[in-house]
LOBARO-281879 format. One line per field, with one value per residue: residue number from 1; x negated, y, z negated of N, C-alpha, C in turn. Coordinates in Angstrom, 3 decimals, always signed. Each point is the difference from the previous one (the first is absolute). Last residue first. Example, Ala and Ser with C-alpha at 12.3 -4.5 7.8 and 13.67 -1.06 7.14 Angstrom:
BEGIN
num = c(2 1)
n_c1 = c(-12.850 -0.290)
n_c2 = c(-2.250 -5.720)
n_c3 = c(-7.080 +0.070)
ca_c1 = c(-0.820 +0.890)
ca_c2 = c(+1.190 +1.190)
ca_c3 = c(-0.060 +0.000)
c_c1 = c(+0.770 -0.900)
c_c2 = c(+1.090 +1.200)
c_c3 = c(-0.730 +0.000)
This chain:
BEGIN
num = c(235 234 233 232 231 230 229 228 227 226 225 224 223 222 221 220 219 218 217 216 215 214 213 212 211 210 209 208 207 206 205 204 203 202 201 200 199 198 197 196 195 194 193 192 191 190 189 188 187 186 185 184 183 182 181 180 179 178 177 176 175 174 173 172 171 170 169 168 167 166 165 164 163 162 161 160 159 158 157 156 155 154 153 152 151 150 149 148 147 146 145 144 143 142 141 140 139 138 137 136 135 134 133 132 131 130 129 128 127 126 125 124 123 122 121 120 119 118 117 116 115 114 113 112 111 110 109 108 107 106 105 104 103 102 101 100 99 98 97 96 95 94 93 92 91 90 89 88 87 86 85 84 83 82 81 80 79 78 77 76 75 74 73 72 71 70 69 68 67 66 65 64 63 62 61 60 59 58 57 56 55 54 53 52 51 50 49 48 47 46 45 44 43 42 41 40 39 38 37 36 35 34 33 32 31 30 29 28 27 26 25 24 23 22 21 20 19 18 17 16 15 14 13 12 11 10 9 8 7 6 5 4 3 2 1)
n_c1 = c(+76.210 +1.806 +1.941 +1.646 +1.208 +0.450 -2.337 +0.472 +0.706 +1.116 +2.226 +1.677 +0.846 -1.476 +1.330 +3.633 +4.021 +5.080 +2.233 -0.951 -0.726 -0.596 +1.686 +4.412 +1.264 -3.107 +1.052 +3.130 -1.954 -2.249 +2.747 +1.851 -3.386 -0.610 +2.911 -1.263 -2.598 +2.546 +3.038 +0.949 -2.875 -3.201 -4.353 +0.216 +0.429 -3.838 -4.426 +0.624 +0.844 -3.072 -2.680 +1.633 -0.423 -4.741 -3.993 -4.512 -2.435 -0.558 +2.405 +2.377 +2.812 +3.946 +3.312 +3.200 +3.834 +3.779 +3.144 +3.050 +4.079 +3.647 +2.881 +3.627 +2.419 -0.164 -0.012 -2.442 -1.530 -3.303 -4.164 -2.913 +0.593 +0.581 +2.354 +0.803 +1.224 -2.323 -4.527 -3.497 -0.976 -1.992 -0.473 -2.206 -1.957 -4.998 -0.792 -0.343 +2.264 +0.689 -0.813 -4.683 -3.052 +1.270 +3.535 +3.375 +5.093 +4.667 +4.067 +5.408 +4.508 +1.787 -1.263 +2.527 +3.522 -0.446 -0.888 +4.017 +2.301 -1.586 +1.252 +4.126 +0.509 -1.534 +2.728 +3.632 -0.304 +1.576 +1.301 -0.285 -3.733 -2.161 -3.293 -1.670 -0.190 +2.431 +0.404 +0.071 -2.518 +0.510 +3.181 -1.326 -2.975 +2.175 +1.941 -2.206 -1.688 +3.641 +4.136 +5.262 +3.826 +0.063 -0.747 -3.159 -1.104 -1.712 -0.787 +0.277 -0.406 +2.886 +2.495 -0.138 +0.686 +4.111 +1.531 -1.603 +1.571 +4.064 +0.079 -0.993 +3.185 +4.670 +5.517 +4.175 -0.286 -4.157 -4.858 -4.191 -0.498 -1.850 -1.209 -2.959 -1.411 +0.118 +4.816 +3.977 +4.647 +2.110 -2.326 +0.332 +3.835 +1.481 -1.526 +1.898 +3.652 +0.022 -0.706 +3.165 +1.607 -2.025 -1.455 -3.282 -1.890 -4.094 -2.975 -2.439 -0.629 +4.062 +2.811 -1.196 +2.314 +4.130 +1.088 -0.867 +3.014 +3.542 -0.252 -0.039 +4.727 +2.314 -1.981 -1.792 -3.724 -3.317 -1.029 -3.143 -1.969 -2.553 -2.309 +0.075 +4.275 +4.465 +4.533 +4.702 +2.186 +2.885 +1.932)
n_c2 = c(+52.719 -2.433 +0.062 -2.139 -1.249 -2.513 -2.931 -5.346 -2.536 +2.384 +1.628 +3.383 +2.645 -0.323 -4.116 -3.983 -3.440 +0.054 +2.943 +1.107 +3.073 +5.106 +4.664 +0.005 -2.776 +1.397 +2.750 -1.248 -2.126 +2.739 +2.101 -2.146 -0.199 +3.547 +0.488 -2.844 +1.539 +3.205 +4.571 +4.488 +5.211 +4.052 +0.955 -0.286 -1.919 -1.432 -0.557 -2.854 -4.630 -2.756 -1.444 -3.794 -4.367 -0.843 +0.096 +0.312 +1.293 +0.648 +4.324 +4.391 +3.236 -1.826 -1.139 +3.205 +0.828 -2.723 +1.092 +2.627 -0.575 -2.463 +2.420 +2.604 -2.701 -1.905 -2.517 -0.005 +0.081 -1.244 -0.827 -3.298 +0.604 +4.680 +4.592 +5.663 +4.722 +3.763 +1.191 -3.503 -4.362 -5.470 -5.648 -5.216 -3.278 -0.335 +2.145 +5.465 +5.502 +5.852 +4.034 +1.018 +2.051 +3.532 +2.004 -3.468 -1.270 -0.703 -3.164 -1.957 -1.554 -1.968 +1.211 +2.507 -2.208 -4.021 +1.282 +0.996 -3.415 -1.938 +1.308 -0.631 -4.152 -0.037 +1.318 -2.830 -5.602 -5.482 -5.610 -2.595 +1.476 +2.259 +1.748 +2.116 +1.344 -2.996 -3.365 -5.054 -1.701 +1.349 -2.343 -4.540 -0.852 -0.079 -4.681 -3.804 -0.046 +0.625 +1.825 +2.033 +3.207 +4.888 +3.967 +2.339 +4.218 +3.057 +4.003 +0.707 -1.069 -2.569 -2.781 -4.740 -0.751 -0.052 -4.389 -2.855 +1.379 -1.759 -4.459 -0.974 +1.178 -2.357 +0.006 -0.097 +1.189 -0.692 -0.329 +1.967 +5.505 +4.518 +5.739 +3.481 +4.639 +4.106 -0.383 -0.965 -1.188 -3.441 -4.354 -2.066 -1.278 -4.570 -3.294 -0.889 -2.685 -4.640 -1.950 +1.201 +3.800 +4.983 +5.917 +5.090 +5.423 +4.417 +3.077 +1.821 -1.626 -1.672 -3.191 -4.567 -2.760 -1.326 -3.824 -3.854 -2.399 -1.766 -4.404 -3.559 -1.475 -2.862 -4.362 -1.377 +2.381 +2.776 +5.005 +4.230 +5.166 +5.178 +5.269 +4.461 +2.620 +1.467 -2.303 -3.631 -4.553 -4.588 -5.474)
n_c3 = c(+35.513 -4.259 -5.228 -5.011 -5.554 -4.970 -3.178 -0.005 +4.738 +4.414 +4.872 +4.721 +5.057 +5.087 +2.210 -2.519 -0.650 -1.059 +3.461 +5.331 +2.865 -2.809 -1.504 -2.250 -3.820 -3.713 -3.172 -3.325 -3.653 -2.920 -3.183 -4.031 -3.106 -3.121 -3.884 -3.949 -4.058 -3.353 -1.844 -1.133 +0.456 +0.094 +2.178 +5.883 +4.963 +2.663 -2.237 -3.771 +0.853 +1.587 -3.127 -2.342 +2.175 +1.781 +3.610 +3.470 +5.044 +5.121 +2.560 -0.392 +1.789 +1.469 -3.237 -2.026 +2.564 -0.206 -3.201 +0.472 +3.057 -2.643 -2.490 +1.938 +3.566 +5.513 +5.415 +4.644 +5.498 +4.423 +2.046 -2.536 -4.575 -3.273 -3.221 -2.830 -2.274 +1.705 -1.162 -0.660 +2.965 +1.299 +2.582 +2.227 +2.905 -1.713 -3.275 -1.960 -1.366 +0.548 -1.672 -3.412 -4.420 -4.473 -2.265 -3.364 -1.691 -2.922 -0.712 +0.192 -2.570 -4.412 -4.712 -3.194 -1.865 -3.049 -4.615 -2.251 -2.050 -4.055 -4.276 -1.957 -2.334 -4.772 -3.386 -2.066 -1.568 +0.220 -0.039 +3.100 +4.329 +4.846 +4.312 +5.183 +4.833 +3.778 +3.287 +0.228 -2.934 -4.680 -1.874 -1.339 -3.687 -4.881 -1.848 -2.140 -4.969 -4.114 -1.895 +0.806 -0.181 +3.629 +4.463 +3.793 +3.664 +4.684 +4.717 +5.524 +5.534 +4.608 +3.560 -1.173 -4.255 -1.407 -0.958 -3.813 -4.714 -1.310 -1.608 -4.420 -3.259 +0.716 +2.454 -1.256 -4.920 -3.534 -2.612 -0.011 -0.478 +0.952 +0.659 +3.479 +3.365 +3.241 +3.153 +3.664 +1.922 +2.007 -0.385 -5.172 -1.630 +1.343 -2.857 -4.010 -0.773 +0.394 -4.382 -4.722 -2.946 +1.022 +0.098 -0.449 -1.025 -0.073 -3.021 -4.601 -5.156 -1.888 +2.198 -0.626 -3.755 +0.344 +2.598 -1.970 -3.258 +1.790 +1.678 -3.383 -2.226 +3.212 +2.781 +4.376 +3.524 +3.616 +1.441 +2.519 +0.944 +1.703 -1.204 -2.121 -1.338 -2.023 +0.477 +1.555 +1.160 +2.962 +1.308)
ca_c1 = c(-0.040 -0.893 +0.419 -1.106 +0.518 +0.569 -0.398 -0.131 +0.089 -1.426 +0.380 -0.331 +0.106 -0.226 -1.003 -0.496 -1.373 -0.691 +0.157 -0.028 +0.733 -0.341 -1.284 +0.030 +0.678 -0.194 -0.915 +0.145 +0.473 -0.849 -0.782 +0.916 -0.188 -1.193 +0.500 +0.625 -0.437 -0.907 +0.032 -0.009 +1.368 +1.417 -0.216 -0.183 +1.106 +1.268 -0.318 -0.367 +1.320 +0.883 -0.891 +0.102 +1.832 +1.004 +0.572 +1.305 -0.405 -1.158 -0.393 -0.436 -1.012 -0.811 -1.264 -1.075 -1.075 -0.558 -0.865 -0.867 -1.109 -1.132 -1.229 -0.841 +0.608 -0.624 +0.897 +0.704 +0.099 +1.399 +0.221 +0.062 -0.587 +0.078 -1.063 +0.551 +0.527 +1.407 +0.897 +0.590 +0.007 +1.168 -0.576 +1.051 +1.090 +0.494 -0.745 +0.341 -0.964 +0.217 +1.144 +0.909 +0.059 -1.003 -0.188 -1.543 -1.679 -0.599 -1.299 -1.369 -0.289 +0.315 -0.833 -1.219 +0.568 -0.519 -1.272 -0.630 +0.577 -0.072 -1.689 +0.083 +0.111 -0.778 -0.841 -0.107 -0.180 -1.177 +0.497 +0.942 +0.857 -0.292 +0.587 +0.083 -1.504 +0.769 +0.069 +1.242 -0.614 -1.228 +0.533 +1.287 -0.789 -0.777 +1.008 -0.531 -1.159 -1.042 -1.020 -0.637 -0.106 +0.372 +0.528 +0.815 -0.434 +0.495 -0.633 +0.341 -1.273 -0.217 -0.198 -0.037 -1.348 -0.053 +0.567 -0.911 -1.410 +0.162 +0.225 -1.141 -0.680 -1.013 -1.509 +0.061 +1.412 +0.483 +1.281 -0.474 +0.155 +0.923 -0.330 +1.387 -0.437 -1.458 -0.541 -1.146 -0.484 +0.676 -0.120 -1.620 -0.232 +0.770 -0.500 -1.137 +0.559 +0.301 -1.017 -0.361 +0.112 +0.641 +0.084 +1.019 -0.101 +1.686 -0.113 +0.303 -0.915 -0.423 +0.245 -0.242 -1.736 +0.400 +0.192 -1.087 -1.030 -0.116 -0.092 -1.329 -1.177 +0.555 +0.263 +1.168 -0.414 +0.802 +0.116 +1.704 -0.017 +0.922 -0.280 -1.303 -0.659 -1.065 -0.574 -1.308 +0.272 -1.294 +0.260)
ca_c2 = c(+0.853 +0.066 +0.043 +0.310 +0.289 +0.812 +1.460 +0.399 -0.514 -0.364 -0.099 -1.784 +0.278 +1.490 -0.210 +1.789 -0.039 -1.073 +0.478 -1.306 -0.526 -1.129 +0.193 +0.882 -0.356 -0.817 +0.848 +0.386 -0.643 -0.291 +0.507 -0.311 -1.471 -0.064 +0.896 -0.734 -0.366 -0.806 -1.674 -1.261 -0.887 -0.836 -0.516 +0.811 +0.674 -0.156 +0.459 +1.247 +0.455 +0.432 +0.973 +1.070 +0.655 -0.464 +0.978 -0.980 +0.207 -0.583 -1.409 -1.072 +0.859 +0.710 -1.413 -0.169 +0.954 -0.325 -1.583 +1.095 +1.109 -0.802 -0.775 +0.667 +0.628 +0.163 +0.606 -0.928 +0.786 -0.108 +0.741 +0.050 -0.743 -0.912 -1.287 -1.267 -1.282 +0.021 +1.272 +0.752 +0.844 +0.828 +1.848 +1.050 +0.418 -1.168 -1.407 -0.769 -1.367 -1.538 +0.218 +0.082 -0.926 -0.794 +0.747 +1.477 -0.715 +1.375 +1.086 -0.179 +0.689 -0.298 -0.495 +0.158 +1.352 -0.017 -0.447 +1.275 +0.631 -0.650 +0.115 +1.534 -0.585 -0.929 +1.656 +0.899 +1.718 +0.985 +1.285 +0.289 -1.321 +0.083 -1.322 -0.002 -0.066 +0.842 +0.914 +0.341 -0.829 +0.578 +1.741 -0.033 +0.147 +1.196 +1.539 +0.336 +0.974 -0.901 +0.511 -1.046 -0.521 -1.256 +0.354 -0.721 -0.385 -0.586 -0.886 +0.757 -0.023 +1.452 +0.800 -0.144 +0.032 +1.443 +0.552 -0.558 +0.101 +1.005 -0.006 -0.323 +0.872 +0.419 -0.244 +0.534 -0.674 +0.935 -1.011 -1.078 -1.303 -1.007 -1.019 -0.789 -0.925 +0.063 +0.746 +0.052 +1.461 +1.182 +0.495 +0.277 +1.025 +1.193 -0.572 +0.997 +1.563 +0.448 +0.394 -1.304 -1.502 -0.785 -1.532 -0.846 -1.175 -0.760 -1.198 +0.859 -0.105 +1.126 +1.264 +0.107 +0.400 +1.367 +1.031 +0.352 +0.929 +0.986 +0.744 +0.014 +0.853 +0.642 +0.421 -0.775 -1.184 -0.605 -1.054 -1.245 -1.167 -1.030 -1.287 -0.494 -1.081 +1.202 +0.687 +1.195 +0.985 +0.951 +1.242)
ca_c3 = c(+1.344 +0.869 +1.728 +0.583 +1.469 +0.774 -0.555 -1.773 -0.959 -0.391 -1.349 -0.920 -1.669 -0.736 +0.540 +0.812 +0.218 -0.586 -2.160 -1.209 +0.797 +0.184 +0.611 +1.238 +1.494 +0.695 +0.933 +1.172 +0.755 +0.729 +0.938 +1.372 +0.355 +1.007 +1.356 +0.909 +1.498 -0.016 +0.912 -1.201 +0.783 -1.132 -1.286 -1.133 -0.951 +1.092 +0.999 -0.625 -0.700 +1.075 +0.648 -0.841 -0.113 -0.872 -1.001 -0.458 -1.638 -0.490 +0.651 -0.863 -0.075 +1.434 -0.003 -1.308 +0.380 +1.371 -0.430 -0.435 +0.348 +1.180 -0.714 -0.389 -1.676 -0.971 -0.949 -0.946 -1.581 -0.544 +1.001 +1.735 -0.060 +1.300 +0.076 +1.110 -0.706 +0.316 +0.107 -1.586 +0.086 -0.768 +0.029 -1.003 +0.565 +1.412 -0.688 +1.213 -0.712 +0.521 +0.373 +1.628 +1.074 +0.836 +1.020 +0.235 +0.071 +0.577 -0.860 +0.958 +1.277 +1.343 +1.071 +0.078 +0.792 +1.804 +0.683 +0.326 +1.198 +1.736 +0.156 +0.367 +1.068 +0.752 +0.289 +1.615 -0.225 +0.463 +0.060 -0.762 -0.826 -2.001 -0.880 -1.389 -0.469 -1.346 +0.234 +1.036 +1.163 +0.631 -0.399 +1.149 +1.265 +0.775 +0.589 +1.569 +1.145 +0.615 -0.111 +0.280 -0.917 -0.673 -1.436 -0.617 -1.705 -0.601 -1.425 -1.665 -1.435 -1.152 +0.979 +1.370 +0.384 -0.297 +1.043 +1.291 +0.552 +0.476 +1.599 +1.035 +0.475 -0.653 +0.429 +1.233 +0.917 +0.435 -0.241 +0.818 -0.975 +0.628 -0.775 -0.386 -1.017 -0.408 -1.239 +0.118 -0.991 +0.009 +1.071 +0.686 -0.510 +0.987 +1.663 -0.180 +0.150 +1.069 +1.072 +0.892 -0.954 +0.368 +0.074 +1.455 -0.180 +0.213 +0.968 +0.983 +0.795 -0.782 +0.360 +1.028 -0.283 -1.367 +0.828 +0.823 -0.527 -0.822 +1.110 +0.846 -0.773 +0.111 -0.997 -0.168 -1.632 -0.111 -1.300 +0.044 -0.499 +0.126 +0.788 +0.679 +0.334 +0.646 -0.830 -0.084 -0.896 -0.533 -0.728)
c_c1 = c(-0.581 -0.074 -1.229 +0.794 -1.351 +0.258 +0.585 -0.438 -0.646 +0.682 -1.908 +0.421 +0.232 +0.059 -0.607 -1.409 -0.852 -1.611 -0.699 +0.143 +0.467 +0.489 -0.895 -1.165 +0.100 +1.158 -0.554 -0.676 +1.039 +0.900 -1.310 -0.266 +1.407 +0.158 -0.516 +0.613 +0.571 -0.784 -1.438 +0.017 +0.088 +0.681 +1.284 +0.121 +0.110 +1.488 +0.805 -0.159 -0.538 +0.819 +0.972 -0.754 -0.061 +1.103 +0.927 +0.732 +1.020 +0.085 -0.945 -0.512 -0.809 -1.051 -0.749 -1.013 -1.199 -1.427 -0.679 -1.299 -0.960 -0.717 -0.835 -1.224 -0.913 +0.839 -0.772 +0.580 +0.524 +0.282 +1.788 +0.945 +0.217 -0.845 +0.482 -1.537 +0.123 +0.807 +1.279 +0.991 +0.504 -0.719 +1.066 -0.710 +1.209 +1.189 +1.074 -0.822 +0.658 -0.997 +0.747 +1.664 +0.752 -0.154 -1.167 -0.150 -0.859 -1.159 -0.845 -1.112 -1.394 -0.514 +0.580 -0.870 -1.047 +0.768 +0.282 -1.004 -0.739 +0.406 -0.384 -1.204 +0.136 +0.537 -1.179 -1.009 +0.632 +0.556 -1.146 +0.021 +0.816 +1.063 +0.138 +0.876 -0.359 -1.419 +0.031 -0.365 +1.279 -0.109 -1.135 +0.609 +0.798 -0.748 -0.756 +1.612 +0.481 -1.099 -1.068 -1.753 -1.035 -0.335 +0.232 +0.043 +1.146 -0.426 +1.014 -0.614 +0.515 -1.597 -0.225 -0.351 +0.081 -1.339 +0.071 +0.548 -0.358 -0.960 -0.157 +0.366 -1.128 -1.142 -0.666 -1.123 -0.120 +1.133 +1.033 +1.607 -0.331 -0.148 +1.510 -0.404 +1.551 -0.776 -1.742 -0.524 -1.545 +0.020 +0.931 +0.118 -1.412 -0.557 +0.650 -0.726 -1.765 -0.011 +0.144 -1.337 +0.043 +0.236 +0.942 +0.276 +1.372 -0.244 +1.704 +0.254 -0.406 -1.653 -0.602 +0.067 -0.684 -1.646 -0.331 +0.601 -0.793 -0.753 +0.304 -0.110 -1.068 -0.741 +0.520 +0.872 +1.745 -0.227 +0.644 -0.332 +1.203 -0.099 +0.958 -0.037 -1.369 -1.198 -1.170 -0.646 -1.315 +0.357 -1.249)
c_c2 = c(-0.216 +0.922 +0.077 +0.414 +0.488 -0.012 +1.300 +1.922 +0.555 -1.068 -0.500 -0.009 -1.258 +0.190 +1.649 -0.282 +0.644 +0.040 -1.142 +0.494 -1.738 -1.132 -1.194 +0.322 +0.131 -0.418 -0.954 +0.648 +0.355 -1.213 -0.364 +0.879 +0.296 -1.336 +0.400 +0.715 -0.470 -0.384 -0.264 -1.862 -1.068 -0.516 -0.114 -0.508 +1.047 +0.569 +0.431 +1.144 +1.468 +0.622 +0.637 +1.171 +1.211 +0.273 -1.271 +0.763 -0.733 -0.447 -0.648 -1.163 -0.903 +0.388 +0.632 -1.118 -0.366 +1.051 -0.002 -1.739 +0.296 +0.569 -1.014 -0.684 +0.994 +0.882 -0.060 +0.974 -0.828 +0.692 +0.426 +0.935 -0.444 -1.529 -0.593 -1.088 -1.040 -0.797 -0.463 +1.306 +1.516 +1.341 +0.511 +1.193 +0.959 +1.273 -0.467 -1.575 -1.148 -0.670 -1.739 -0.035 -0.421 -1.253 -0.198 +0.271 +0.761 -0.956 +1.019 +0.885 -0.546 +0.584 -0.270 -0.586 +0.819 +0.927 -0.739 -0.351 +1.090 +0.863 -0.695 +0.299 +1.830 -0.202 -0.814 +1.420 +0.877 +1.450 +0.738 -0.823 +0.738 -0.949 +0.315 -1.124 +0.042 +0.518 +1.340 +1.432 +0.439 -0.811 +0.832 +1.517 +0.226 +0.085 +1.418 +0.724 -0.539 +0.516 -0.890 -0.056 -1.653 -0.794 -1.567 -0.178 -1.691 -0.570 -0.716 -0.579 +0.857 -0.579 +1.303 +1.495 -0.067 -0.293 +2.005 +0.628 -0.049 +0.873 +1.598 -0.105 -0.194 +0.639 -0.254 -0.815 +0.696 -0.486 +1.126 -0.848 -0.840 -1.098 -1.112 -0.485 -1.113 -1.160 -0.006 +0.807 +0.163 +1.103 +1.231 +0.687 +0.606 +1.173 +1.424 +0.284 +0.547 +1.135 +0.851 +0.189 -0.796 -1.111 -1.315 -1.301 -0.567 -1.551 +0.269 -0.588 +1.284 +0.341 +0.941 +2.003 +0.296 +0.218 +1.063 +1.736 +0.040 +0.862 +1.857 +0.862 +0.489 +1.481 +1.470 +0.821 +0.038 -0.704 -0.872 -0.629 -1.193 -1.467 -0.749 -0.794 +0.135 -1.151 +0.842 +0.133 +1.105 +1.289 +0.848)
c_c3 = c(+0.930 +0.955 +0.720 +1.573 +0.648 +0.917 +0.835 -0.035 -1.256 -1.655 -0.590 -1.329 -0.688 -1.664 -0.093 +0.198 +0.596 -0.090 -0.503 -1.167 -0.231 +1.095 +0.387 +0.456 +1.011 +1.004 +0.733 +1.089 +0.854 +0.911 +0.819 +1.219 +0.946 +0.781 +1.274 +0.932 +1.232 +1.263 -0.328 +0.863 -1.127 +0.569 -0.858 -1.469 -0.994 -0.841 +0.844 +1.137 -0.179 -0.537 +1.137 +0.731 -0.414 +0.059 -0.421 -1.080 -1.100 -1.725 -1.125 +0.508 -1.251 -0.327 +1.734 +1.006 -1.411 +0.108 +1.101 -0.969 -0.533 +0.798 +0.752 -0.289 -0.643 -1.503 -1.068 -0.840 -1.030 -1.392 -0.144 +0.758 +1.478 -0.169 +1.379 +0.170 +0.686 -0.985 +0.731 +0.363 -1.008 +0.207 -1.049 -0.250 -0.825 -0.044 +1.435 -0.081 +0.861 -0.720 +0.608 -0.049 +1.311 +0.220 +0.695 +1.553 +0.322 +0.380 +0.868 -0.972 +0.549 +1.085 +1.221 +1.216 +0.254 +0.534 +1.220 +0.919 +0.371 +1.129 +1.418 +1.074 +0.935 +1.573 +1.205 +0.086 +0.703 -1.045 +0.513 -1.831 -0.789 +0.068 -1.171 -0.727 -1.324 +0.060 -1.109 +0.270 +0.998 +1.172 +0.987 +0.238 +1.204 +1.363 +0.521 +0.650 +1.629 +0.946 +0.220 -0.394 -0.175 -1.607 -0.147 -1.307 +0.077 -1.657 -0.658 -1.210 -1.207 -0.778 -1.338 +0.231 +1.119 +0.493 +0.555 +1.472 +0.994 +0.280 +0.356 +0.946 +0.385 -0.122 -1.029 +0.311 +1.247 +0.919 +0.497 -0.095 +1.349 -0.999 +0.027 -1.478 -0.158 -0.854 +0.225 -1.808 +0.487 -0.529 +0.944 +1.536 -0.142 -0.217 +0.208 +1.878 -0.420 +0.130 +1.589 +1.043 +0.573 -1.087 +0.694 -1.187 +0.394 +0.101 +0.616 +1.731 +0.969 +0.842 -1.372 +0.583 +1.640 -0.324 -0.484 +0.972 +0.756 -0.698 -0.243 +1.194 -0.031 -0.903 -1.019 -1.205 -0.301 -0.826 +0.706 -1.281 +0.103 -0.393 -0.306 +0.437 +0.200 -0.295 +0.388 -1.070 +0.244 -0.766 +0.020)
């Protein structure tokens, strides 16, 4: 079902729950949002890749698919910002949620002026951040090259597929060789000071970025992990 409205940005709901889905919708279009929902995973799956929205917020308990398959399966080929909604609140539900890809997390019940507040701050950040206008044009470490004005990364000479954020991670640790930064320092730098995702949104991104620039993920040999204090790219 999608319901117009003099929209600023496209939002999918999926959440089972009949009353829940209601009001995310009704607080949603006052907002000013069109808004997509679904009540099964599968129909949300479809409606992701047919509407392509700007934002999901995806219950985790869900008929059809659930909403870590349906994560995992939208991270293959989208970087839409994702909010998981669940009643589940254990710390390692949330991790499973974030490690499939989500870049946010609220436990049920929730605020909604609070979850309003979200949606906004990654509609905001999703896009590509404006990057400064100085310094080189190609950045270049061995055989990997990015190229800030085409949006494009090579590695031997081969183009790789690159998600915004992972572009724009890739170019932060280019012009950083050497230097070790924190989740929170990356978070502030790459995403910006109100993102609400956590660290763990820095940790699934870096490990896809390793799939693709590393010729050993298990055992990078460019973007390290520095135990107790971050990330390091060797250049």
């Amino acid at each position: 079902m999608v319901t117009a409205a003099p929209a600023k940005s496209k939002v999918l709901v999926v959440e089972d729950e009949e009353s829940l889905l209601f009001t995310l919708a009704h607080n949603l279009k006052r907002e000013g949002y069109t808004v997509l929902t679904a009540s099964r995973g599968d129909d949300g799956l479809k409606l992701a890749r047919e509407h392509h929205p700007d934002l999901i917020l995806l219950d985790v308990m869900l008929p059809g698919l659930d909403g870590i398959q349906v994560c995992r399966l939208l991270r293959r080929d989208s970087d839409v910002p994702i909010i998981m909604l669940t009643a589940l609140g254990g710390e390692s539900d949330r991790v499973a949620g974030l490690d499939t890809g989500a870049d946010d997390y609220m436990p049920k019940p929730f605020g909604m002026r609070e979850l309003m507040a979200r949606v906004r701050a990654l509609l905001r950040r999703s896009g590509p951040r404006a990057l400064p206008d100085t310094g080189p044009t190609l950045l270049v470490s061995g055989d990997l090259q990015a190229d800030r004005e085409r949006h494009e990364v090579t590695l031997a000479g081969k183009v790789l597929r690159m998600k915004p954020k992972e572009f724009e991670l890739l170019l932060f640790f280019l012009q950083h060789p050497g230097r070790v930064f924190s989740r929170e320092q990356i978070l502030d730098e790459v995403w910006g000071y109100d993102f609400y995702g956590g660290p763990r949104t820095v940790d699934v991104h870096i490990r896809w970025l390793r799939q693709k620039i590393e010729s050993d993920p298990a055992n990078p040999g460019r973007l390290k992990t520095v135990r107790g204090s971050g990330y390091l790219f060797e250049g």
